[in-house]
N, C-alpha and C positions, 0 to 999 in steps of 0.2 A: 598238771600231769607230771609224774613223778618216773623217770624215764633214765634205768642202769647202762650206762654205758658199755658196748657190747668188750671183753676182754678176750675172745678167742671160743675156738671150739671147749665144750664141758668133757670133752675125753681126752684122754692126754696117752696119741701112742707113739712109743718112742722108736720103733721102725719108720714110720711116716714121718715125725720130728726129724731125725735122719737124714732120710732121702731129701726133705725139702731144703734142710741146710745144705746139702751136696751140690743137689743141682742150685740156690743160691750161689753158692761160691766157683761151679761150675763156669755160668754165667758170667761173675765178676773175673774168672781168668782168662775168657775167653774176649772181652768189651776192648782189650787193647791192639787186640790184633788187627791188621790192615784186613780193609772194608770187605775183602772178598773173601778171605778167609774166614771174616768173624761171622758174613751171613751165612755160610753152608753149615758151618759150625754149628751156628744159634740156632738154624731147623731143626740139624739134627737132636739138640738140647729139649726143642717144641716137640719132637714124635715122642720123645723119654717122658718129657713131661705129662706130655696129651696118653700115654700108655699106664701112667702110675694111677690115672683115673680107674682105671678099669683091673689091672694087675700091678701091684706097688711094688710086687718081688720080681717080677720080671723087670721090673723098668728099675730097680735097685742095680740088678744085673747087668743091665744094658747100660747104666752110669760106672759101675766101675766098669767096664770094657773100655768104655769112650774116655773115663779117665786115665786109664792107662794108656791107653794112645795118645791122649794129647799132653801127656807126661814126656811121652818118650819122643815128641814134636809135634807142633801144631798144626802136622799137617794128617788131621783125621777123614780119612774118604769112607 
């Protein structure tokens, strides 16, 4: 049996490309921060994320906000 190794989705949208590299990197800015900060953080990261299932532009939305706040300090409430 003769079996292609899966290489990603066959659509290529580059809003969605995007967003997932945002919140990736989102993510890797947020892993250094002390333990209490990084979990309120990280949920808030999961509701963006758990939201771009359903609305991409909204939750695109809701990543720059959260990126501009934890730009301007990591303390995003």
């Amino acid at each position: 049996m003769d079996t292609v190794p899966w290489t990603g989705p066959e659509w290529d949208d580059p809003a969605l490309t995007l967003l997932a590299r945002q919140l990736r990197d989102a993510h890797r800015a947020v892993a250094p921060l002390p333990p209490q900060d990084r979990r309120r953080l990280i949920r808030h990261l999961l509701a963006i994320t758990d939201l771009a299932k359903r609305d991409a532009e909204l939750a695109a939305r809701r990543l720059d906000a959260f990126l501009a706040d934890f730009q301007d300090g990591p303390d995003v409430g």
